[in-house]
RODO-2510 file (C-alpha; in nm, 4 decimals, decimal comma):
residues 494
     n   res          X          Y          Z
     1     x     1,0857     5,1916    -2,5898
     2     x     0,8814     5,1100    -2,2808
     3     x     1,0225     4,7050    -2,3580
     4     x     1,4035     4,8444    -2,3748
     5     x     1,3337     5,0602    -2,0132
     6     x     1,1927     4,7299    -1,8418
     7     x     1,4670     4,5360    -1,9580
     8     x     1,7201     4,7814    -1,8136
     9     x     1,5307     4,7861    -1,4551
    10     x     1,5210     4,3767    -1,4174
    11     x     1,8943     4,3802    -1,5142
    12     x     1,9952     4,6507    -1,2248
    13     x     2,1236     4,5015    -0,9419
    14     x     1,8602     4,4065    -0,6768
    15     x     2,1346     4,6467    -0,4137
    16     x     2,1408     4,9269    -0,6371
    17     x     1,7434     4,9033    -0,6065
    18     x     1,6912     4,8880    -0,2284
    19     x     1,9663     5,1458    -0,1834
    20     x     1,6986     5,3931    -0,4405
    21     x     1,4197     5,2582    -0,2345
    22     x     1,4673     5,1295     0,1309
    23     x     1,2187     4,9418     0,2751
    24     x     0,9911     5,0847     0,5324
    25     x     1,1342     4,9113     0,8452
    26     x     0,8902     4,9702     1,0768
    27     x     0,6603     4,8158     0,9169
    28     x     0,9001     4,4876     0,8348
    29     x     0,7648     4,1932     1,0549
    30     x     1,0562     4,0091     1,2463
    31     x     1,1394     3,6717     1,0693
    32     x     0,9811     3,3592     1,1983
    33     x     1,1796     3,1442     1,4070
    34     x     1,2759     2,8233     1,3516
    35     x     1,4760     2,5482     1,5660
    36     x     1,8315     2,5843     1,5232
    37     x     2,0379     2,3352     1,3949
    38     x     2,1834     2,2363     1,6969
    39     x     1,8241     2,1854     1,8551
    40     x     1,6764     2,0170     1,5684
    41     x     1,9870     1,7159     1,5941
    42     x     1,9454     1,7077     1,9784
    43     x     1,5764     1,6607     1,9783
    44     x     1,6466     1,4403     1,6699
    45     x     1,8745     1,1878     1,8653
    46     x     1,5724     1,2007     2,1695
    47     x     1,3225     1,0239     1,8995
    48     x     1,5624     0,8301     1,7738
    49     x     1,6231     0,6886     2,1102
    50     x     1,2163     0,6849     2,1647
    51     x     1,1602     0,5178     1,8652
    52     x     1,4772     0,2353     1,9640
    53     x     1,3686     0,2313     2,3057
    54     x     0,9324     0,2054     2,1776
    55     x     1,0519    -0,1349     1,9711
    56     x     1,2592    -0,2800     2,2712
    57     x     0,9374    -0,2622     2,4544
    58     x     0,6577    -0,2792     2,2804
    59     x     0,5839    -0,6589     2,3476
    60     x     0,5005    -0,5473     2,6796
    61     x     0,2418    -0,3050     2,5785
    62     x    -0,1154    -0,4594     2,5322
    63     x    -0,1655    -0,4645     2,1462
    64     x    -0,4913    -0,3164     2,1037
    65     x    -0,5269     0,0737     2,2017
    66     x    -0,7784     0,0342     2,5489
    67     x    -0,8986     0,3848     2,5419
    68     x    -1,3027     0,5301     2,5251
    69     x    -1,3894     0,6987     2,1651
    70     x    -1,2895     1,0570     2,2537
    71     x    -1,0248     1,0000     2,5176
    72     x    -0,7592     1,1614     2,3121
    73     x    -0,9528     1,4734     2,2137
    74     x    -1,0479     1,5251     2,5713
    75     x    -0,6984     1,5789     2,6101
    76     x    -0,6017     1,8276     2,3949
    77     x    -0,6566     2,2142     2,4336
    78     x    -0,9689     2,3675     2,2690
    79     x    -0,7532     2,6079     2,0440
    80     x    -0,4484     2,5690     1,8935
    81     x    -0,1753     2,7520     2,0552
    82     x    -0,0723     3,1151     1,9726
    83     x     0,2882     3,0749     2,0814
    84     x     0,5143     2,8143     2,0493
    85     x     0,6012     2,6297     2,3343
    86     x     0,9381     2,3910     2,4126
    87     x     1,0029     2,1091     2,1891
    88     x     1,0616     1,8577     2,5016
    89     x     0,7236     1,9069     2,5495
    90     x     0,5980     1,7355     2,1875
    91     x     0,8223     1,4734     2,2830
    92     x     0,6632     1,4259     2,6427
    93     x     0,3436     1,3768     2,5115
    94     x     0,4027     1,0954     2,3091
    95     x     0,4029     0,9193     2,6237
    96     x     0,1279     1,1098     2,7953
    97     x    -0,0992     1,1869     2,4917
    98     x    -0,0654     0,9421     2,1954
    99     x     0,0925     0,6018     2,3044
   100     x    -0,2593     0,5366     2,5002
   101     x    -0,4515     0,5689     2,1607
   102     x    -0,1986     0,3814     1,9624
   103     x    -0,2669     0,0212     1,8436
   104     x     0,0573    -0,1504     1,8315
   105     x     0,0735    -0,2836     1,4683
   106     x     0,4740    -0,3592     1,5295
   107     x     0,3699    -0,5754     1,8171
   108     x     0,5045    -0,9177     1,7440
   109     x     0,2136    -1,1028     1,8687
   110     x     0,0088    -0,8696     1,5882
   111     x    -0,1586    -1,1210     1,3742
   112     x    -0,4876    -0,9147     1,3225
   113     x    -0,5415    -0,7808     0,9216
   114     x    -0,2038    -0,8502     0,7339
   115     x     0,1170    -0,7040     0,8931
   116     x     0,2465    -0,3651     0,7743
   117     x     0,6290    -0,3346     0,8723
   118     x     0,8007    -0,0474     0,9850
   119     x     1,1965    -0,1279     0,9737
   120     x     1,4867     0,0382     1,0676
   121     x     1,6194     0,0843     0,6995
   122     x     1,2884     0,2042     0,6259
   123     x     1,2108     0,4337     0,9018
   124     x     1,5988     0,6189     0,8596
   125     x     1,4716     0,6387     0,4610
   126     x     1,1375     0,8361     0,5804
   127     x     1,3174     1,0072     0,8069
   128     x     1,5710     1,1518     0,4671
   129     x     1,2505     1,2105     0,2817
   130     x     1,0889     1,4298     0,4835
   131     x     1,4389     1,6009     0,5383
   132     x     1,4878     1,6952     0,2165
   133     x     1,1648     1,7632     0,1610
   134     x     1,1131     1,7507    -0,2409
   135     x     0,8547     1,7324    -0,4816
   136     x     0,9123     1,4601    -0,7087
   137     x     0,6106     1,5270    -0,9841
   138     x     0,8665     1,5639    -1,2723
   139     x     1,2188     1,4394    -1,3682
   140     x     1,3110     1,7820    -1,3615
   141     x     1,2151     1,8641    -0,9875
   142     x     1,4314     1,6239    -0,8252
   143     x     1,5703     1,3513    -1,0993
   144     x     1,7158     1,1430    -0,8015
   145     x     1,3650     1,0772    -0,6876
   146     x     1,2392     0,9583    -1,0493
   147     x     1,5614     0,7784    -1,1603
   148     x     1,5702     0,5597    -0,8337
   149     x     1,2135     0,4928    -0,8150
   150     x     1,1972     0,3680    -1,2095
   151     x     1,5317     0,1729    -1,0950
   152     x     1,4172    -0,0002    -0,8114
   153     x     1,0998    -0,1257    -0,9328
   154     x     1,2868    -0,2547    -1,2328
   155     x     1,4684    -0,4689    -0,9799
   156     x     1,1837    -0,5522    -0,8636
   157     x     1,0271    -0,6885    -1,2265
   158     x     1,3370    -0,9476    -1,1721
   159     x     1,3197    -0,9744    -0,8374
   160     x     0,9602    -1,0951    -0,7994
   161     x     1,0164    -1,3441    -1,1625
   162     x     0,7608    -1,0667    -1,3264
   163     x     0,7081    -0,9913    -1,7039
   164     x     1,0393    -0,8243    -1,8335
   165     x     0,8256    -0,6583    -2,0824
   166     x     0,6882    -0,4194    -1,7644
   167     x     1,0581    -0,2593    -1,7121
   168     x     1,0470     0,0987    -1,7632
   169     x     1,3366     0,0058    -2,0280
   170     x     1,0745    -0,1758    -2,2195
   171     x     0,7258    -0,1033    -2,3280
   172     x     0,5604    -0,0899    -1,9742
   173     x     0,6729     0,0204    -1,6093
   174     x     0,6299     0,0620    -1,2456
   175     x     0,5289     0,3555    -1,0594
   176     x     0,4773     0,3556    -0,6793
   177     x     0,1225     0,4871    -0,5511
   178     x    -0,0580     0,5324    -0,1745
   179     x    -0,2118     0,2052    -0,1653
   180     x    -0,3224    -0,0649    -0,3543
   181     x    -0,6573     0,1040    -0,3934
   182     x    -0,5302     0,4132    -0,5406
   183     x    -0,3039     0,1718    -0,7978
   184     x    -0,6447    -0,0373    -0,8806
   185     x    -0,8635     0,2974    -0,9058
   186     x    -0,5760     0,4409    -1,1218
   187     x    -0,6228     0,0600    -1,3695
   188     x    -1,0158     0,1208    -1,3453
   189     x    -0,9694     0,4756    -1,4986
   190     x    -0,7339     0,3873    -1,7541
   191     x    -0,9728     0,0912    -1,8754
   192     x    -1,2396     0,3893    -1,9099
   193     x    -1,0693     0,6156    -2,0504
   194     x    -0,9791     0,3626    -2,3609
   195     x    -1,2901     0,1899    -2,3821
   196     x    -1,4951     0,5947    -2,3827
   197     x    -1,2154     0,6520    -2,6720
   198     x    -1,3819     0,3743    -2,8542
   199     x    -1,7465     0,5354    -2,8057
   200     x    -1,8221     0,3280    -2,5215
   201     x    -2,1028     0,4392    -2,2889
   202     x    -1,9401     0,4354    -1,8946
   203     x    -2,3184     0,4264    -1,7680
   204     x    -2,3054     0,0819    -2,0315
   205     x    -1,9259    -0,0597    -1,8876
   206     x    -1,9326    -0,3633    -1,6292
   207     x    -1,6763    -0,4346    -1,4239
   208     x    -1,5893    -0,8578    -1,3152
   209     x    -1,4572    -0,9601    -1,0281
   210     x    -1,4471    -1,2113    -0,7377
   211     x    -1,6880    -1,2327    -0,4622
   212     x    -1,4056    -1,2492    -0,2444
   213     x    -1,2473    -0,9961    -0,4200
   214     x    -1,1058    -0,6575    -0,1880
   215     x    -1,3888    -0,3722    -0,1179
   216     x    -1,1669    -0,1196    -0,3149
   217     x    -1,2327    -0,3372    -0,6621
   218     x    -1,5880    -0,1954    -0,5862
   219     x    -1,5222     0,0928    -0,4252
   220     x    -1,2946     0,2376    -0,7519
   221     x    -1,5661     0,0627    -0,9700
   222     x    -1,8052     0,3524    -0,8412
   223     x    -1,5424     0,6225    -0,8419
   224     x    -1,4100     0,5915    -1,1918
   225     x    -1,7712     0,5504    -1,3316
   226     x    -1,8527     0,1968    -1,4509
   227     x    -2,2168     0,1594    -1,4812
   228     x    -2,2291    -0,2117    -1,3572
   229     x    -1,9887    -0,4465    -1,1062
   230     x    -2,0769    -0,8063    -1,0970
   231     x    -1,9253    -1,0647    -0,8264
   232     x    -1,8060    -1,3945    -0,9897
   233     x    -1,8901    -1,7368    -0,7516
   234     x    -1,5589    -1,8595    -0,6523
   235     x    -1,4752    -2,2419    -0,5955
   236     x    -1,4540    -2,4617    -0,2815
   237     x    -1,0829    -2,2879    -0,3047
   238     x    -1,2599    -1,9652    -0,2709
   239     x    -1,0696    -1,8418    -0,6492
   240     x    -1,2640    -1,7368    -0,9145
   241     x    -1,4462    -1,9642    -1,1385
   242     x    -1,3517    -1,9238    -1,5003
   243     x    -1,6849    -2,0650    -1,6413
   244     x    -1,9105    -1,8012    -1,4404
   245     x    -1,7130    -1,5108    -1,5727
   246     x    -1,7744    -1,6077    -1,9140
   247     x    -2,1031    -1,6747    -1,8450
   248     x    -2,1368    -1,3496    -1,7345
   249     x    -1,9722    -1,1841    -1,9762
   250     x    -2,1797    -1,3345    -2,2904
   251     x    -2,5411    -1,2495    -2,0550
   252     x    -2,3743    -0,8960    -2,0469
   253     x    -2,3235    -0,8680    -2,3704
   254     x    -2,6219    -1,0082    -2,4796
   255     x    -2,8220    -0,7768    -2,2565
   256     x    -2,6951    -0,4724    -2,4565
   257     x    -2,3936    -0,4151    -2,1790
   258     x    -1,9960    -0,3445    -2,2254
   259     x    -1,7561    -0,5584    -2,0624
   260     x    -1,4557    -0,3916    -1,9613
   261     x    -1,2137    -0,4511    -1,6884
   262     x    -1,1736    -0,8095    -1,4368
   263     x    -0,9860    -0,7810    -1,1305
   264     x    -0,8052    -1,1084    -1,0395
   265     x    -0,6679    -1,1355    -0,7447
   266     x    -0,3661    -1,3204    -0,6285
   267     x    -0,4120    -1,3680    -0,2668
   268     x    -0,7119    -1,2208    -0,1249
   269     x    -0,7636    -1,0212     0,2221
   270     x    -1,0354    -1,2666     0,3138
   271     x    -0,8496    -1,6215     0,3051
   272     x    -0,5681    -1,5670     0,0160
   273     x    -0,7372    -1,7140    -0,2319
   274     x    -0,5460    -1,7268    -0,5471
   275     x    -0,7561    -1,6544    -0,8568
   276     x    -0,6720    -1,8688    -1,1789
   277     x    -0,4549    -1,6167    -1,3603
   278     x    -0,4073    -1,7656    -1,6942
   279     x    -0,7670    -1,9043    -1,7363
   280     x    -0,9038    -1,5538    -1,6536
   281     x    -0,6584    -1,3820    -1,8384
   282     x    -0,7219    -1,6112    -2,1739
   283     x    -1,0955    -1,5090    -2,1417
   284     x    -0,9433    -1,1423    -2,1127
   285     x    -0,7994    -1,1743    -2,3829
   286     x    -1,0310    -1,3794    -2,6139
   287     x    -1,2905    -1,1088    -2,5034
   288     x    -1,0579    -0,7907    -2,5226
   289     x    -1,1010    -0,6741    -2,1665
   290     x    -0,8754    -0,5513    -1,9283
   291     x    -0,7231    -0,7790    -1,6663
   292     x    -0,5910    -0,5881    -1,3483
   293     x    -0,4065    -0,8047    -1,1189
   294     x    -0,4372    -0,7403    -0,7475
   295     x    -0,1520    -0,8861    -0,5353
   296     x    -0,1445    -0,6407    -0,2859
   297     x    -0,0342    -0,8995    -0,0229
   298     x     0,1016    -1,2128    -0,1774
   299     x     0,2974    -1,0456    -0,4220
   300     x     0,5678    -0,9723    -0,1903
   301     x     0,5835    -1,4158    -0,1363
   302     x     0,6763    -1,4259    -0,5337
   303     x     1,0348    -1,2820    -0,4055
   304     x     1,0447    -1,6577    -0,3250
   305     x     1,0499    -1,8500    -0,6714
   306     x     0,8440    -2,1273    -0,4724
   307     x     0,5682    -1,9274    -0,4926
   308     x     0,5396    -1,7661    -0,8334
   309     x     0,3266    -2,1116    -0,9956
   310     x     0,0739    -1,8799    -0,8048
   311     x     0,0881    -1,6177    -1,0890
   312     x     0,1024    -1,8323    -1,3732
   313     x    -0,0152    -1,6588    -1,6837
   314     x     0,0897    -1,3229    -1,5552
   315     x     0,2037    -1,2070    -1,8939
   316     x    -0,1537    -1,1867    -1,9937
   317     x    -0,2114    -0,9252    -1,7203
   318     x    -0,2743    -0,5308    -1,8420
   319     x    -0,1601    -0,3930    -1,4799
   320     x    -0,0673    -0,5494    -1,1648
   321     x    -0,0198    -0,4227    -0,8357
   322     x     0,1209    -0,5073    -0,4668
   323     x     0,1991    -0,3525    -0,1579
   324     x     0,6081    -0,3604    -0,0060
   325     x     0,4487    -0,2107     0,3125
   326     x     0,2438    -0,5122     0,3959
   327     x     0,5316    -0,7445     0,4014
   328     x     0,8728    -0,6606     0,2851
   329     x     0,9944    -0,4560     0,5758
   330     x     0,8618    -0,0826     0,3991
   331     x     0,6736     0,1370     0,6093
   332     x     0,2898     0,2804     0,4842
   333     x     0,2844     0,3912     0,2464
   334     x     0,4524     0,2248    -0,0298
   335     x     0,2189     0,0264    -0,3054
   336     x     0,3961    -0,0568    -0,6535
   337     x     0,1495    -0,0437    -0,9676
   338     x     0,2984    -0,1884    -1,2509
   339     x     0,1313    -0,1232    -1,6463
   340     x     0,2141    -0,3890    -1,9357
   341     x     0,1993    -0,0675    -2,1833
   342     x     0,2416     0,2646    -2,0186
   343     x     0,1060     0,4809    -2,3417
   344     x    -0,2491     0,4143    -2,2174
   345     x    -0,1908     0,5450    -1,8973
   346     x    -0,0237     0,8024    -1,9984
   347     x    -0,2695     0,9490    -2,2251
   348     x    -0,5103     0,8865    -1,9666
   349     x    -0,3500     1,1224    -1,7566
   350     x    -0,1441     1,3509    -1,8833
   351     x    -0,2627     1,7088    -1,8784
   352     x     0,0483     1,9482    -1,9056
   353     x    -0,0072     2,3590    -1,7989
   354     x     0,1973     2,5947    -1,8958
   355     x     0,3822     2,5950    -1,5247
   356     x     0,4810     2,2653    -1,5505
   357     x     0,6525     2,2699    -1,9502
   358     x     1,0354     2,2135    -1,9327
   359     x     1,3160     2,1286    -2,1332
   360     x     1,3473     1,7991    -1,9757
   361     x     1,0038     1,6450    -2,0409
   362     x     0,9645     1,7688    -2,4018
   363     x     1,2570     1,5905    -2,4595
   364     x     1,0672     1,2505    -2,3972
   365     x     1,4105     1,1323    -2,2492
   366     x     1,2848     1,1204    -1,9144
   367     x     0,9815     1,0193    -1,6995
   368     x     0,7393     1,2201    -1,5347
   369     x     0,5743     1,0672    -1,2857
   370     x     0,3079     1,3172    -1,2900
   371     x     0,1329     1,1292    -1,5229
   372     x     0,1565     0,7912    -1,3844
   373     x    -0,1183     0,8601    -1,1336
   374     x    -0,3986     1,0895    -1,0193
   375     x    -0,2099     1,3385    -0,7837
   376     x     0,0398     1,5645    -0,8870
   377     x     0,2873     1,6118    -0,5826
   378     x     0,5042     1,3190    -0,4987
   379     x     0,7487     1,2405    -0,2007
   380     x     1,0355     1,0745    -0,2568
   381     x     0,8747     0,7059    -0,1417
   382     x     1,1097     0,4810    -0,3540
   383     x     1,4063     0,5550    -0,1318
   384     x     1,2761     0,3313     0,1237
   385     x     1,2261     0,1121    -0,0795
   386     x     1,5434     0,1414    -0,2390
   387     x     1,7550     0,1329     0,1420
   388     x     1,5411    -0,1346     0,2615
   389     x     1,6288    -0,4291    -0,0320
   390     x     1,9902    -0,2838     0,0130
   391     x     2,0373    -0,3316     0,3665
   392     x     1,8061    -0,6809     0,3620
   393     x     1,9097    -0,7805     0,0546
   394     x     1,6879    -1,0373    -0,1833
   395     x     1,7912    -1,3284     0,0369
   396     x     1,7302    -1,1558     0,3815
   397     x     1,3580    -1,0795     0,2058
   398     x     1,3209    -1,4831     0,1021
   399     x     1,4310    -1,5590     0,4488
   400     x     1,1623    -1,3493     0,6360
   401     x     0,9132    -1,4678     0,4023
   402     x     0,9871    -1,8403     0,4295
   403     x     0,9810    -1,8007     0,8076
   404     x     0,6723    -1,6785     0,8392
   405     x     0,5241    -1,9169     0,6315
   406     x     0,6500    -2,1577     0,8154
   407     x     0,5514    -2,0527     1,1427
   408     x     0,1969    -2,0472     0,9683
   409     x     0,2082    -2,4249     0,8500
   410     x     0,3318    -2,5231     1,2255
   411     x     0,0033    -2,3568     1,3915
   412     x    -0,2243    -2,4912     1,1090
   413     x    -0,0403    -2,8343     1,1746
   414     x    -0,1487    -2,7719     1,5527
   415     x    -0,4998    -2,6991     1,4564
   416     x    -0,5598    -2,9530     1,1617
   417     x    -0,4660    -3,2107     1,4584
   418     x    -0,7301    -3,0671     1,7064
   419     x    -1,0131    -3,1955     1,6798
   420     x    -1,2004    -2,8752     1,8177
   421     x    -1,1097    -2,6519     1,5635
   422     x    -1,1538    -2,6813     1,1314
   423     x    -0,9437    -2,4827     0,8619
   424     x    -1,1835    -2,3294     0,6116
   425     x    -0,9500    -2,2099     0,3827
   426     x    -0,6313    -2,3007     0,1540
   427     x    -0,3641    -2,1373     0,3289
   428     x    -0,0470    -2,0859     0,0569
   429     x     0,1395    -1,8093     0,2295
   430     x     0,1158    -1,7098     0,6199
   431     x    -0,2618    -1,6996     0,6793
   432     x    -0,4831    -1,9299     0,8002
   433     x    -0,8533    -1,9169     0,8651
   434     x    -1,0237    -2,1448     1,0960
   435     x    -1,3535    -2,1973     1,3191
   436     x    -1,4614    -2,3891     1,5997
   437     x    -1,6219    -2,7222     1,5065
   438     x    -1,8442    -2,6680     1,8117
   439     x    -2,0401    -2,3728     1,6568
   440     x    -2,0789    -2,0158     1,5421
   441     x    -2,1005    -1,9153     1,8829
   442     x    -1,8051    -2,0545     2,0273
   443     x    -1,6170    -1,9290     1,7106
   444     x    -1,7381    -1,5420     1,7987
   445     x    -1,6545    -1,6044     2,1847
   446     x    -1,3154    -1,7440     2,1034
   447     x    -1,2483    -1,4200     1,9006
   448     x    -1,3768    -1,2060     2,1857
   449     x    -1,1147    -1,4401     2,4454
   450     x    -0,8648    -1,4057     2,2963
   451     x    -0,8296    -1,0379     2,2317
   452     x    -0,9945    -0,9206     2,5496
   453     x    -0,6346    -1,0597     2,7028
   454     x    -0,4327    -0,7628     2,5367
   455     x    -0,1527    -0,9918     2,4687
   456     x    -0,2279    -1,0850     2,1215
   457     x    -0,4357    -0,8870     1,8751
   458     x    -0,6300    -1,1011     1,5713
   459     x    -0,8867    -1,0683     1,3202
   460     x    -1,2942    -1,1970     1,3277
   461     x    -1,4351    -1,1806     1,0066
   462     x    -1,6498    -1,4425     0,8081
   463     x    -1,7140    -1,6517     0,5007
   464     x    -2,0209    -1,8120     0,3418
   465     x    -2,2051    -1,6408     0,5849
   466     x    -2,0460    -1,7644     0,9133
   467     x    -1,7683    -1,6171     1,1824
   468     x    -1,4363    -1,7738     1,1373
   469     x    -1,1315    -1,6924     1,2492
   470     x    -0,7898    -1,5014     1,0570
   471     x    -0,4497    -1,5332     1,2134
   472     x    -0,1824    -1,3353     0,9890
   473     x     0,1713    -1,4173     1,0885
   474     x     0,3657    -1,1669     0,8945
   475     x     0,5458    -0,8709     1,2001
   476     x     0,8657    -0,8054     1,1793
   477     x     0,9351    -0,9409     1,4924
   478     x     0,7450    -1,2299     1,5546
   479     x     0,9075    -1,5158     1,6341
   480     x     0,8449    -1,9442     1,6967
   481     x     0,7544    -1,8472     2,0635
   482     x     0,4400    -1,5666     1,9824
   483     x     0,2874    -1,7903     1,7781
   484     x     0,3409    -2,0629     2,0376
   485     x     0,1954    -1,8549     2,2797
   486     x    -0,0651    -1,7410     2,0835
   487     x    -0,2033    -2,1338     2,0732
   488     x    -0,1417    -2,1819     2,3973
   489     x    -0,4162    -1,8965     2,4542
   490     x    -0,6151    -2,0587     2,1784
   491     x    -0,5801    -2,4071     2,3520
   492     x    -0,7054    -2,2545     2,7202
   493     x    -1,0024    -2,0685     2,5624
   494     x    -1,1341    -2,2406     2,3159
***
């Protein structure tokens, strides 16, 4: 009886109820207010004109922020505001308030780090994102955001001359994460969670990888669990040397340990090293570890089929990873992680509550991406990366790429002919590393030089020991004449 009487109240019209029982309306708060619609697309054309009008003239700008720690802070109000204030005065402090503490990474004379883009196909994409404002964690929530994502990196399996096995129509499958740490953290835990399935010890597991190998190899090492990380010697071409792994491998195993997971990497942030892909991954293999491939940067060069002898033996490769914002025009943050077999992760992952069950996913007809990955919510990242090969297209890609790599072999051209300076490095894509042949010392005042003038921004940072020199040519905008004047600053100071 008392199931029949609540039935009959939920099916009452929701008027019929408030007429029975008004709500008290003095004690009703007023509704928040919002911008209207009007205000929100006048404001909206103001940034877009800041934003249009910021890229006209950032060149002028000095590259590097110039400010004292704590100059922003000092700026800002102790307590947050209890009443809203006019939106033209957000905007105004861009200007005021944040441009002094912003370091101009779309500068075109930015050669510091590796470049990270921020195009206009890209930015309009964010922009639509945070618009609509969904929560892509299942097919179900917003299938757009899943179908287009799965889509677009299946492109990109052909796009970048990648296994076809890794499609999301075959056995494996892409799923786009933060950053290339959170994709090799994510390959770290799945390699634990399989080899723990087996009876494995974690405290026992040791993770391989190159001594020139990205801090976040380590880093996720740590975080996932692994009892043990051990740095491979590289060669004179700073890559990995095949023999030493297995050499460490059999000591490991013969000293009671685990081997688990290598991380090869295919362009490192060091020098770009490239790591000897189908030597390492035949030892993988042979042994019955897990090979994670870390790309983050050069992967976006194998859009160029001139580039992809660099990944030979890829097919050997468990997961692989690399990052559109670094160089193909994508804003941060936008790293692709692909899996050669997504059951693994998957069951490594997947924990399903009650709130989250739905007609969809038991189906198994769709994805969820939910499970590809450690967080739960999502935004809707692949349609950047979706507008941004659309309005570029694969050949506008190859052409930026080529570009810059040739604007890289002109200035290591200019330096290979000078007797004052020495390339330390291979240089295969648009890096190169050099020192001074006069010395460590002039080598760390150069650096200094050259980036007290404000003009040009680049990156100090050593190998084997000693200072030396990274110049990344890689900004959207950078053209024949930065990097000119960039050694024309390099020729003066030195």
């Amino acid at each position: 009886r008392r199931t029949l009487r609540c039935t009959a109240i939920s099916a009452t019209p929701l008027r019929h109820i408030l007429r029975r029982h008004p709500m008290n309306q003095e004690n009703l708060p007023e509704p928040p207010k919002h911008l209207s619609t009007q205000e929100f697309r006048d404001h909206g054309h103001a940034l877009i004109d800041w934003i249009a009008d910021y890229w006209e003239r950032v060149e002028e700008l000095p590259v590097m922020s110039q400010i004292s720690p704590g100059a922003i802070r000092d700026q800002l109000p102790a307590d947050a505001p209890e009443f809203g204030e006019p939106f033209q005065n957000l905007i105004e402090d861009l200007d005021s308030v944040v441009m002094p503490g912003i370091t101009h990474w779309q500068h075109p004379s930015w050669f510091a780090f590796f470049p990270a883009n921020a195009s206009p196909p890209s930015v309009l994409a964010e922009l639509v994102s945070a618009g609509l404002g969904v929560q892509g964690m299942l097919w179900s929530t917003s299938p757009a955001a899943t179908e287009i994502e799965s889509h677009v990196l299946d492109w990109l399996v052909d796009l970048l001359g990648l296994p076809r096995s890794w499609k999301t129509t075959e056995q494996g499958g892409g799923v786009l994460q933060m950053s290339a740490s959170d994709s090799t953290h994510t390959a770290l835990v799945v390699a634990r969670h399989q080899a723990a399935k087996a009876g494995i010890d974690p405290s026992s597991m040791v993770v391989y990888a190159s001594t020139q190998t990205h801090s976040s190899i380590q880093k996720g090492a740590t975080v996932a669990g692994y009892g043990q990380i051990r740095l491979i010697d590289v060669s004179e071409k700073h890559e990995m040397r095949p023999d030493a792994l297995r050499r460490a491998i059999e000591q490991d195993r013969a000293d009671g340990l685990n081997p688990v997971f290598v991380a090869a990497t295919v362009g490192t942030t060091g020098t770009t090293g490239v790591d000897p892909i189908r030597a390492v991954g035949e030892i993988c293999n042979e042994q019955n570890l897990w090979l994670h491939i870390d790309a983050a940067y050069a992967g976006n060069a194998m859009i160029c089929p001139e580039f992809r002898f660099h990944q030979d033996g890829l097919e050997l490769a468990d997961s692989y990873t690399f990052n559109p914002h670094k160089w193909m025009m994508v804003n941060f943050d936008c790293s692709v992680f692909y899996v050669a077999d997504r059951g693994p992760l998957i069951d490594s992952l997947s924990i399903l509550p009650p709130y989250l069950k739905n007609e969809a996913s038991e189906s198994g007809a769709v994805i969820d991406y939910r499970d590809w990955h450690v967080p739960l919510g999502r935004r809707f990242r692949a349609l950047k990366l979706w507008w941004v090969i659309r309005s570029y297209g694969a050949d506008g890609l190859r052409t930026m790429i080529r570009y810059h790599v040739a604007l890289t072999q002109q200035l290591a051209d200019r330096l290979t002919a000078d007797p004052r300076f020495e390339i330390v490095a291979p240089h295969p894509f648009a890096l190169v590393c050099f020192r001074c042949t006069e010395g460590d010392a002039a080598t760390t005042n150069l650096i200094d030089a050259v980036n007290a003038t404000g003009t040009v921004a680049w990156t100090g940072s050593e190998l084997d020991g000693r200072p030396m020199i990274r110049v990344s040519i890689g900004q959207r905008a950078t053209e024949e004449r930065h990097v000119d004047a960039l050694w024309a600053l390099i020729d003066q100071l030195a």
